[in-house]
N, C-alpha and C positions, 0 to 999 in steps of 0.2 A: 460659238464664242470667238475663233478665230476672226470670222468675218468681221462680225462687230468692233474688234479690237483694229483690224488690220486696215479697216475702211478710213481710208487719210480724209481727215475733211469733211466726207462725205455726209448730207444732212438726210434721215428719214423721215420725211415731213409729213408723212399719214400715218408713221406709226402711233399708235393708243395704247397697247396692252404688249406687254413682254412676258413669256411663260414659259424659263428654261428649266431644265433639272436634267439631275445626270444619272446613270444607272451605274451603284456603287461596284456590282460583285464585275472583276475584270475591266472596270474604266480604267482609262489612262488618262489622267487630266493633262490640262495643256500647261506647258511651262508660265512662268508668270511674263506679262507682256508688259516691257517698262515704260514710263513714259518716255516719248519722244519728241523733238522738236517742232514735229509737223503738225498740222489741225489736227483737232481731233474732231470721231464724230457729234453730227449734236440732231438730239431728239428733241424737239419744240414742241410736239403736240403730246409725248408719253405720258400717260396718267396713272400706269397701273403696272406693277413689277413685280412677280412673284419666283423665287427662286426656290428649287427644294433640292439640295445634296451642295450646292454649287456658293461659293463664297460671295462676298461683294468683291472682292479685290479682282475676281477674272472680269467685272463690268469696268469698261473703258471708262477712264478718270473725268466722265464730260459734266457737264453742268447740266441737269435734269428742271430745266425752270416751270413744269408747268406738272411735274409727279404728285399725286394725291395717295395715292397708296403704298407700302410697302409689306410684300408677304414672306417671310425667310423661313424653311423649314432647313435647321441643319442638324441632326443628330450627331452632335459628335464622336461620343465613345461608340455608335454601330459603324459608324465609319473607320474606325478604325481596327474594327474588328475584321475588316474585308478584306486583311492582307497586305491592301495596297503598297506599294513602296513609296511613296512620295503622296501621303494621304491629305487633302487640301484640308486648309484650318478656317476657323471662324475667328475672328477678334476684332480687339475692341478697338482698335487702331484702323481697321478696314470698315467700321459698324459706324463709327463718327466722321470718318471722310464723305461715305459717303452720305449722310444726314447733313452736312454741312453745303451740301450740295445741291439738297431738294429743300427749297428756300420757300414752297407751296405744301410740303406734306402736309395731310391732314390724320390720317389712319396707319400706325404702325403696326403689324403682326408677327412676334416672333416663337414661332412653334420648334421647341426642342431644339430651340437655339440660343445656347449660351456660349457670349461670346469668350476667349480666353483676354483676362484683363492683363493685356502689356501698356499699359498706359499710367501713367499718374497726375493728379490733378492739381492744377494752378489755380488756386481761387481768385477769381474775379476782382477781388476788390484790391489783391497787390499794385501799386501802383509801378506804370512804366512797362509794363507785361500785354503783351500783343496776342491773337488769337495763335499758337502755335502749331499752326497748319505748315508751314512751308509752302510751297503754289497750290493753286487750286488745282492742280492738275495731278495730283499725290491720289496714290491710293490707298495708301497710312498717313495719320499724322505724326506728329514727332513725339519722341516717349513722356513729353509732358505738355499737357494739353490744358487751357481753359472751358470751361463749360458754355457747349453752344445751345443756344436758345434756340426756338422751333416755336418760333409765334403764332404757327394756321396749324400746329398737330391739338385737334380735339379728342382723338382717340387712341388709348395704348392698351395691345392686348398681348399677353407674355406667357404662355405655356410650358409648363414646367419649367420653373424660374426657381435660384435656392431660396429657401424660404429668410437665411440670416442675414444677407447677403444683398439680396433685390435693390435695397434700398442704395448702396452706390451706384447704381445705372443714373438711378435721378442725379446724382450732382456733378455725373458730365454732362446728361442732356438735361437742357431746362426746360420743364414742359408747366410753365407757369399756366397756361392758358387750358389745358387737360382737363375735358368733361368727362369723358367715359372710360374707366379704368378695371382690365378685367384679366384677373391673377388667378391663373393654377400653379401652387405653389408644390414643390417636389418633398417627399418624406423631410423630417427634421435633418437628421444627419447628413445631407446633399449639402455639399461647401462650394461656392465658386471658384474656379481655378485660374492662378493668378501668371505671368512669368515675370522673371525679373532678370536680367543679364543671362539670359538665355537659360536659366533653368526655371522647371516648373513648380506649384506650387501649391497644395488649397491654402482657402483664404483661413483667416482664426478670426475672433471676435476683435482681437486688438492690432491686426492688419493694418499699418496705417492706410488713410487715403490719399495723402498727400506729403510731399516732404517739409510741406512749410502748415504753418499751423490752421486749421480750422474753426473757424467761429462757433457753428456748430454742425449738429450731425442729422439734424432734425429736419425734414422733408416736407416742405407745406406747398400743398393742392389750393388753391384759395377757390379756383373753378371748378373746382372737381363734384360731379352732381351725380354719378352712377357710377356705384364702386360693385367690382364682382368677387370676390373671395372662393375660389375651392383650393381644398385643401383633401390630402390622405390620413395626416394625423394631427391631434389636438396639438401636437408641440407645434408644429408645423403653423398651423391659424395665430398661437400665440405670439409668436418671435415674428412674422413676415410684415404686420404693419405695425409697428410698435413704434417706429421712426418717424411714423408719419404723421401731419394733421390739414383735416380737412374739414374747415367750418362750412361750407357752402353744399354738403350731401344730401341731397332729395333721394337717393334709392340706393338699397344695400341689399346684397345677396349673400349668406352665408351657407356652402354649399360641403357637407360631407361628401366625400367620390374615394371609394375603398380603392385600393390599391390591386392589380392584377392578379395579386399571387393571397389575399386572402380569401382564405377558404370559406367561409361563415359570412357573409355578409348581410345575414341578419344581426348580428354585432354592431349597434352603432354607439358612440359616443357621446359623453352629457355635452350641452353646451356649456362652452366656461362663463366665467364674470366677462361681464363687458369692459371692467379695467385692464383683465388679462389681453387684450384684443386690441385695445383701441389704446394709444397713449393721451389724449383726452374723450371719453367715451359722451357726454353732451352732445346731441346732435337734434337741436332744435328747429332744424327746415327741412331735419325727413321724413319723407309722406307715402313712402312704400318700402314694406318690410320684405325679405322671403325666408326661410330657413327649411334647408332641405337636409334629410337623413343624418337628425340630431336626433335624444334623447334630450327633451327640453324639462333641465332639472329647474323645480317651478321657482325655487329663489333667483337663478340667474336670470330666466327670463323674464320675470318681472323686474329685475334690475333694468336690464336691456330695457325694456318697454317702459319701463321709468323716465330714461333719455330721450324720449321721442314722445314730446309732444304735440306734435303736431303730427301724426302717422296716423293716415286715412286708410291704406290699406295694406291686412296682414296676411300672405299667402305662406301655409306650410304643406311639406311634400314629404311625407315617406317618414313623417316623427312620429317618435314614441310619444307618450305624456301630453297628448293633446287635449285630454278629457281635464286634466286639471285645470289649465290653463283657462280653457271655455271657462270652466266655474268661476274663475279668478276675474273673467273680464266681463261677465253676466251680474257681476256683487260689487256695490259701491264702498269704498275703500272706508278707512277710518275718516280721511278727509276729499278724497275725491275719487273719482273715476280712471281707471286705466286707459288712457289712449283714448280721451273726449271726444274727438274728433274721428275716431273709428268710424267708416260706413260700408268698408269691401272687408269680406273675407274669403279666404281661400283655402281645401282643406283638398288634398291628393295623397291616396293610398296611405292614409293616417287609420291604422287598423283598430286602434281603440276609439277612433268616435264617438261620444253617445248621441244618437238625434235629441232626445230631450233633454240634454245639458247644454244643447245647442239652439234648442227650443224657447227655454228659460232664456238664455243671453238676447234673444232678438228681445223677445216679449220685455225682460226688463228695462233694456238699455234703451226700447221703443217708448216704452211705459214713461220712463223717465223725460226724453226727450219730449213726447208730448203734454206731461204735465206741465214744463218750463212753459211752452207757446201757451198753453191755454190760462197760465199766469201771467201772461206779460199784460199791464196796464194799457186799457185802449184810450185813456183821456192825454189831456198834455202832459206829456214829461216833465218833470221837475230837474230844474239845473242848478248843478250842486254851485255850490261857493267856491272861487278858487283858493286854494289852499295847498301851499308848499311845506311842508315838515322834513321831511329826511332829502337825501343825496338823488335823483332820479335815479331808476335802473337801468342797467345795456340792456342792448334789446330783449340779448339771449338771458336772461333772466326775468323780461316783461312775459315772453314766452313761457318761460317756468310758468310766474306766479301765475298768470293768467290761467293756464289752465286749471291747476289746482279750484279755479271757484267754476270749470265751464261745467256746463251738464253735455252728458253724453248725446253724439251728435244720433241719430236714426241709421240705423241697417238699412241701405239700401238694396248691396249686392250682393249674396251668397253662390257658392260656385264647388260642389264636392263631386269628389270623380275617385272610382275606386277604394273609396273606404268600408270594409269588411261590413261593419255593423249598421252600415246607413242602406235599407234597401229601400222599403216603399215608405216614405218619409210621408208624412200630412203636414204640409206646411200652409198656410192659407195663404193665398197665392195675393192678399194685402196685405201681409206684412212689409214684404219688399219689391222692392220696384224688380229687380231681376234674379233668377232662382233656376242654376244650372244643376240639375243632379244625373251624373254618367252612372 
């Protein structure tokens, strides 16, 4: 760290990858290195930066124009359990300096690093308000900061992040442009900690975020196409994206991960309603499900599965109440079909299986799909009349109705690995195009 701080000027023009970390029991970190008058170094070709124990604020204040990755592991409360006497911090003031810097990210990772929020936020749209960085040569901003934008970050992944909480990080960094988004989210009662004129603080529900008012508090992904959710507890999945909307999601993971210290982990949890989950749960463009080490209580997940009209493929791992569901998605409803477009599924260490309730589902949903082709009219098509009568629909409602009249699409691919009850399965190997059994 020395080096790097102390190097006047000096350019490393073949570095690519930086991979410090410090060793907590007995380090003596290095005092903080202020900025100075002199050049500072500069990295031109650095693409890749991974820090574990070690702050952003010890990286000299340079301009990173060509960084693609960031990796930060900082655990802070075990750090500070090492004794140290001047134990280095994480925050949110050293976290957006230096994002404001890599003007190229694409991939953010932050593992067991929650920054302490000494900052407060200037919404953009006050008029006469400048980005308040002070030079770019700062290794904090100043304690009231506007929200920097990050135009090339497509990926943000956040490892135990507080589940209430998460949602202010989005309204300093604006990551409007964010495809791939992946949340391990910490027990319910984990609160982000705040400082404020030097004392510390968790945060409470009605924390403000700002000193001046907010329009709103609500979180929209408009790019956002692959969302990942694990979670230790049901409060926890409830509360963590509730702020959020993202109409643009092709893929969703809903992942149970028991906590270290529970004993029984054959214990899993129902899944909840999708209104508890999602603050608008409609999600009409996604096409791959997963849900892992849930008890799938069948009214919610057919709720869920309700929202997703278009989902081609549904992968479950490690759930209870699998057996229902099959029956549910094998039997055509009072007016349509569950998830029309279905043709992959996925079933891993799901101990209730039954092969032939899984047998029925191909055969029916098969059945059906080829009675439609073998109706369809081979002479000329008839063209209706045009005829306007009501208001057109948005799309995301042509999607509704539509499918409500589609007939179910053909099982292609089956894929079961580990499920207790499934052993030497007779499946005729023409039902579907592809048929994995572990």
């Amino acid at each position: 760290m020395y080096t790097l701080n102390s190097t006047k000027g000096c350019s490393f023009t073949n570095l690519s990858t930086l991979d410090l970390s410090a060793q907590l029991r007995g380090s003596a970190f290095l005092e903080p290195i202020f900025e100075h008058e002199t050049p500072l170094p500069k990295f031109p070709k650095l693409t890749h930066v991974r820090l574990a124990c070690i702050s952003p604020e010890e990286l000299p204040p340079s301009v990173f124009p060509a960084l693609r990755t960031i990796y930060i592991y900082f655990p802070q409360d075990r750090i500070r359990l090492q004794g140290i006497s001047r134990p280095p911090s994480l925050r949110m003031s050293n976290m957006l300096s230096l994002l404001s810097r890599t003007p190229q990210l694409e991939h953010l990772t932050l593992d067991e690093a929650i920054p302490i929020l000494d900052v407060r936020l200037v919404p953009s749209h006050i008029p006469g308000m400048t980005l308040s960085f002070g030079t770019r040569r700062s290794r904090r901003t100043n304690t009231h900061v506007q929200p920097i934008k990050m135009s090339c970050l497509n990926a943000f992944s956040w490892y135990h992040c507080p589940p209430k909480d998460l949602w202010r990080f989005f309204h300093f960094v604006s990551l409007t442009h964010l495809q791939t988004l992946h949340l391990l989210v910490d027990p319910f009662t984990f609160r982000w900690q705040g400082e404020r004129e030097g004392e510390m603080f968790d945060m409470e529900t009605t924390t403000p975020l700002s000193d001046h008012p907010i329009s709103t508090l609500v979180v929209k992904l408009p790019n956002l196409e692959n969302l990942v959710l694990e979670f230790s507890d049901i409060e926890g999945l409830t509360t963590c994206f509730r702020k959020f909307l993202v109409p643009s999601l092709k893929t969703l993971s809903l992942a149970y991960t028991p906590p270290k210290y529970l004993m029984d982990y054959n214990l899993v949890p129902d899944l909840p309603t999708p209104e508890s989950i999602f603050r608008d749960p409609p999600m009409p463009t996604l096409s791959a499900l997963t849900i892992s080490n849930l008890n799938l209580d069948l009214k919610n997940v057919l709720s869920l599965l309700g929202y997703t009209p278009s989902l081609r493929s549904l992968s479950l791992e490690g759930c209870i109440g699998v057996t229902s569901l099959v029956t549910s998605l094998g039997a055509r409803g009072l007016n349509s079909w569950i998830c029309p477009k279905l043709d992959s599924l996925t079933f891993i260490k799901c101990d209730d299986l039954e092969p032939n309730y899984l047998n029925k589902l191909i055969l029916h949903r098969n059945t059906a799909s080829e009675m439609l082709t073998d109706a369809q009219p081979t002479g000329r098509p008839l063209k209706p009349l045009r005829r306007r009568t009501i208001k057109p629909l948005t799309d995301s409602s042509n999607v509704f109705a539509d499918a409500r009249n589609l007939p179910p699409s053909r099982i292609k691919s089956i894929r079961v690995e580990g499920c207790k009850r499934v052993h030497d399965w007779d499946l005729d190997s023409q039902t579907v195009s592809s048929y994995v059994l572990y």
